[in-house]
C-alpha positions as CSV (number, residue, x, y, z in Angstrom):
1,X,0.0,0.0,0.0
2,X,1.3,3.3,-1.1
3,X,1.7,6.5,1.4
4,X,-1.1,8.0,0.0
5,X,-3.2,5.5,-0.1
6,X,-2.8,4.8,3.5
7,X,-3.5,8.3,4.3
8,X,-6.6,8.3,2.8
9,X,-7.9,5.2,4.4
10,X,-6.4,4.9,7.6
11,X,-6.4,8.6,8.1
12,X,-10.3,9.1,8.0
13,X,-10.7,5.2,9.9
14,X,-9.2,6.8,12.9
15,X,-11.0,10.2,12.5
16,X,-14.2,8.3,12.4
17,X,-13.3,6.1,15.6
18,X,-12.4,8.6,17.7
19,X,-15.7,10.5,17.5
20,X,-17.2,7.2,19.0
21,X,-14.9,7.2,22.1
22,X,-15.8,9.2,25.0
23,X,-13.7,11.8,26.5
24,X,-11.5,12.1,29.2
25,X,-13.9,13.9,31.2
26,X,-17.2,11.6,30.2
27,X,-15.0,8.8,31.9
28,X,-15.2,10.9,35.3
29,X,-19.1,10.5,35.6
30,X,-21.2,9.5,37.9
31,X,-21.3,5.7,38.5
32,X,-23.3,3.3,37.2
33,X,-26.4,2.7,39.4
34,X,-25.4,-0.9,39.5
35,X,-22.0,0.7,41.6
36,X,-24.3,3.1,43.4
37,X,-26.4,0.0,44.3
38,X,-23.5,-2.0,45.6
39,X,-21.9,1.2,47.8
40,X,-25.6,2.0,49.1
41,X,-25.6,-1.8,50.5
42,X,-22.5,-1.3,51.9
43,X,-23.4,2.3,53.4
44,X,-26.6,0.5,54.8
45,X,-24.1,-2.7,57.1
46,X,-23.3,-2.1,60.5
47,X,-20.4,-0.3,61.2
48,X,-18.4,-3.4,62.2
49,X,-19.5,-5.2,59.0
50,X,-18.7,-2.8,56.7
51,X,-15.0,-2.1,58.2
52,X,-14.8,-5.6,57.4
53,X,-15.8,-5.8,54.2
54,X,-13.5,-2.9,53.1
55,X,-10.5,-4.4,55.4
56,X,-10.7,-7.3,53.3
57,X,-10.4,-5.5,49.8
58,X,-7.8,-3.7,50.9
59,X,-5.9,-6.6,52.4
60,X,-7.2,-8.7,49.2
61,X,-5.3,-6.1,46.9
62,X,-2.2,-6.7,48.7
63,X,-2.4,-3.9,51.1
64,X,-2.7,-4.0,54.8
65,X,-4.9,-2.8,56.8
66,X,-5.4,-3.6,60.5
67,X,-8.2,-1.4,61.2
68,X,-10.6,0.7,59.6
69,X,-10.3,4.2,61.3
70,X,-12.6,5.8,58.7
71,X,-14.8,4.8,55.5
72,X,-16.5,7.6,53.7
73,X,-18.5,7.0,50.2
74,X,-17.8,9.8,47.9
75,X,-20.2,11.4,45.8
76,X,-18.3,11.3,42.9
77,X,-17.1,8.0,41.5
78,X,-14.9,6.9,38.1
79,X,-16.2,5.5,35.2
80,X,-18.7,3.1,36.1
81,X,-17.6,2.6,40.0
82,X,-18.3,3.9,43.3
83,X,-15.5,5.2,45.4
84,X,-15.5,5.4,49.2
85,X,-12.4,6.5,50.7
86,X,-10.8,4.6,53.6
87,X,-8.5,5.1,56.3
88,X,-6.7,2.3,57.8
89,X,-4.7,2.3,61.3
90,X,-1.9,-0.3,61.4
91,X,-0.3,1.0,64.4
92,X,-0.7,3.5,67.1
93,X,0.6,6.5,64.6
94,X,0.4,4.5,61.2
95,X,-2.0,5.7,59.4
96,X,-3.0,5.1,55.3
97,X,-5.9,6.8,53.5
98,X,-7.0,4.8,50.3
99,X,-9.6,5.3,47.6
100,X,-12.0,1.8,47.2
101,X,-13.4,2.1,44.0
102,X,-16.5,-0.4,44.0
103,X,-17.9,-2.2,40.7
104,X,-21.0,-3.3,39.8
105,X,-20.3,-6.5,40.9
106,X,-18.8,-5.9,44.1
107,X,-15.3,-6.1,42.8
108,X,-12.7,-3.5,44.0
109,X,-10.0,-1.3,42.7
110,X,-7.7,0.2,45.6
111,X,-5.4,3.3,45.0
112,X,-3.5,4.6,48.1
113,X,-5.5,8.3,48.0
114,X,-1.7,10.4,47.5
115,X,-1.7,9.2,44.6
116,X,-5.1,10.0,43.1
117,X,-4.6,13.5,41.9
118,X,-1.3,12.1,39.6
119,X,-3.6,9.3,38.4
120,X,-6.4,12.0,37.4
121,X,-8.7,10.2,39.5
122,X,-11.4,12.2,42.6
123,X,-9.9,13.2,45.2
124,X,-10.8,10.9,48.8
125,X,-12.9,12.9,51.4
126,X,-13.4,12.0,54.7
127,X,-16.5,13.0,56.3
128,X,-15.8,12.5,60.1
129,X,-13.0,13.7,61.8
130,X,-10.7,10.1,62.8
131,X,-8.9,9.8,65.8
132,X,-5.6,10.5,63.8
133,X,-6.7,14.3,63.4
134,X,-8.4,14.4,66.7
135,X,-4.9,13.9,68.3
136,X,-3.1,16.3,66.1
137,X,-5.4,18.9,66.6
138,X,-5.3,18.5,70.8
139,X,-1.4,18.9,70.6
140,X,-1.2,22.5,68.9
């Protein structure tokens, strides 16, 4: 095939696909209500329950996690998941903050939450104060 007439083919093929793709920031919607279903089941466990549930995908994922400080869904999610961010106490002063992302069908992506921002994914928010910043703030 000559230069010119791979141009003219291949040229418009890809023109053509990429109108069909979604952008960057389509991929950044809300989830799915499949995901919003699965996080809304999880919001609804007992506290203990759902520290579990998240201690296990976290240590499931290769991460550890002795203890669930904190677990807050966020409103946004990623694509078609949930997101909940998660804050795990290992020791006395070891603390870790992760984002959970939550599937449809209950699988989980974990992303230690310093590194969201690089990976352009949402930021984690907490929505109660742990006993991590409790302490911090009584020593100033």
């Amino acid at each position: 095939m000559s230069g010119k007439n791979f141009i003219k083919i291949i040229l418009p093929l890809g023109m053509a696909l990429s109108l069909g793709l979604p952008s960057f920031e389509a991929a950044q919607a809300v989830p799915v209500a499949a995901s919003l279903a699965y996080s809304q089941r999880l919001q609804q466990l007992p506290e203990m329950q759902r520290s579990a549930v998240l201690r296990g995908a976290l240590n499931d994922s290769g991460y550890f996690c002795r203890r669930v400080a904190s677990a807050s869904p966020n409103k946004e999610g990623y694509d078609n998941l949930a997101m909940w961010s998660v804050r795990c106490q290992n020791d006395k002063a070891d603390f870790q903050d992760f984002a959970v992302f939550l599937g449809p069908d209950g699988s989980a992506q974990i992303r230690q939450c310093k590194d969201t921002q690089s990976l352009n994914l949402p930021a984690c928010h907490f929505s109660d104060t742990p006993e991590k910043d409790k302490t911090q703030k009584s020593k100033h």
